[in-house]
C-alpha positions, -999 to +999 in steps of 0.1 A: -207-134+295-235-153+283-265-133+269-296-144+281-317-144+250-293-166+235-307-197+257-340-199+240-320-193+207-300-226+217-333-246+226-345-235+188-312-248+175-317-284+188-354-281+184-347-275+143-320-305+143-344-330+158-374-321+138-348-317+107-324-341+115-286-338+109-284-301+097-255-281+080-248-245+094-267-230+062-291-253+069-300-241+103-293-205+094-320-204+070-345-224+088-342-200+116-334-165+102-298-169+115-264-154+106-242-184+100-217-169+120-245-163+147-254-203+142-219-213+147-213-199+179-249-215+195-238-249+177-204-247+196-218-242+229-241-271+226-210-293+211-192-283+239-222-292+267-223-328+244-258-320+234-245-321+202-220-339+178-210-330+143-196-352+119-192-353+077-223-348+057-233-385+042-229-381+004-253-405-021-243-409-054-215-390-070-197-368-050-183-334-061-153-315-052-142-309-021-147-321+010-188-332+023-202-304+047-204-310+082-238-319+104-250-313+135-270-341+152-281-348+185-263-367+208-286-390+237-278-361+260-291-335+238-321-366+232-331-366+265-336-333+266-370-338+251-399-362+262-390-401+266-418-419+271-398-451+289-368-452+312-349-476+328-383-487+350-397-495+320-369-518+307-367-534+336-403-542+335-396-556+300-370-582+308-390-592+339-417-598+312-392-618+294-380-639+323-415-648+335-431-649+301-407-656+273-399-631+241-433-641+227-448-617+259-428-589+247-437-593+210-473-592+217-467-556+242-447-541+212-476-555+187-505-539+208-482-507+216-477-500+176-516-506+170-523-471+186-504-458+150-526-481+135-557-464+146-544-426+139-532-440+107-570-454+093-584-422+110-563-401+091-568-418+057-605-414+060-598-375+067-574-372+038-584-398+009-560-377-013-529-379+006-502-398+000-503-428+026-468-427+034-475-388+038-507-401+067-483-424+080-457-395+087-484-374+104-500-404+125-463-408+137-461-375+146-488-372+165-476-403+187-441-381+192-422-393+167-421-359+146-421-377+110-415-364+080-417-376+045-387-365+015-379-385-018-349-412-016-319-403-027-305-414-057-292-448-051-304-457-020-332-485-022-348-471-055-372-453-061-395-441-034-397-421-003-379-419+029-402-414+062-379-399+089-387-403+124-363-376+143-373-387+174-383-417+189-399-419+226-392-453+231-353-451+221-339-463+251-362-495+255-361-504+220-326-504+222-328-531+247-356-549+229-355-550+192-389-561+190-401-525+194-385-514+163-396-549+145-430-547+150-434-506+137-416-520+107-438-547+104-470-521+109-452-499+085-455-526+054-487-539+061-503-500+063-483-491+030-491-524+015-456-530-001-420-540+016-403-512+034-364-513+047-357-502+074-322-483+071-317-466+103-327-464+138-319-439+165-319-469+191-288-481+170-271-446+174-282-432+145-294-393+143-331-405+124-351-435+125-346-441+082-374-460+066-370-466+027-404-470+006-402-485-023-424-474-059-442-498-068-444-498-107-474-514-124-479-526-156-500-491-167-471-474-152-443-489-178-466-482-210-470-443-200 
């Protein structure tokens, strides 16, 4: 029999994934003040409803012994679950827009839909001169429902830099439709920085985080230190 404290235990479970992204069982029993045995049982209920899926623990660089941990990442299920912004009213909207207007429409509504980052973004700047801008970035994001986060690249993917991590994305669904969505945050994302960022992953491609590399720049005062 199911206790009932144990539901909003479960909600906290996702909750931690999604603002985490794909999350070990140490992981989430230290982020929540869990017994990993206590985690384990929540994480196979929510396998079992398919709000989650777990799979091996991506390894960068060399790898040790044994085999990777396993993760826990949300499936769309367990995605929808939480706000999204667009549904299928919204795509269909889109590739009427398409039809009647050509892609060039839909570029310019995913241009003007990113500029609302744009503005949180300079906002934020002005508040925090000190901060690291792809830090502002992370927060701007954030604010616009993307819960963002910032952590440094891991070794030998794209060099040196930083990694901003959407773990959710309210658009998901239409941007997997139209790429353009995705293109034009990207775009927004190198012009803000000021250098070239890669995109790596994106949940509207089935991945559990939206993955954007960027780079260090070195300059020349850089390389004498």
């Amino acid at each position: 029999m199911t206790v009932s404290h144990e539901i909003p235990t479960r909600e906290l479970v996702q909750r931690s994934i999604l603002q985490r992204g794909p999350s070990t069982v140490a992981d989430l029993a230290e982020s929540l003040d869990l017994t990993p045995a206590g985690v384990r049982r929540h994480l196979a209920q929510l396998v079992e409803d398919g709000l989650l899926r777990s799979r091996e623990q991506r390894v960068y660089g060399a790898r040790g012994r044994g085999r990777p941990a396993k993760v826990f990442e949300l499936t769309e299920a367990g995605r929808e679950r939480f706000h999204q912004a667009y549904d299928d009213l919204a795509i269909a909207a889109l590739e009427q827009l398409a039809e009647s207007a050509g892609d060039v429409a839909v570029e310019k509504l995913a241009q003007e839909r990113v500029s609302v980052v744009e503005q949180r973004y300079h906002a934020l700047r002005h508040e925090l001169p000190d901060a690291e801008p792809a830090e502002v970035l992370a927060r701007a994001l954030s604010a616009d429902g993307y819960v963002a986060s910032t952590r440094p690249a891991p070794r030998g993917v794209g060099g040196a830099g930083v990694q901003i991590c959407q773990h959710h994305c309210p658009v998901a669904h239409v941007a997997s439709r139209f790429p353009q969505l995705c293109n034009a945050e990207t775009e927004l994302f190198s012009e803000l920085l000021g250098v070239h960022v890669q995109r790596l992953a994106t949940i509207a491609h089935g991945d559990g985080v939206c993955t954007t590399h960027v780079p260090t720049v070195i300059t020349p005062s850089d390389q004498e230190a």
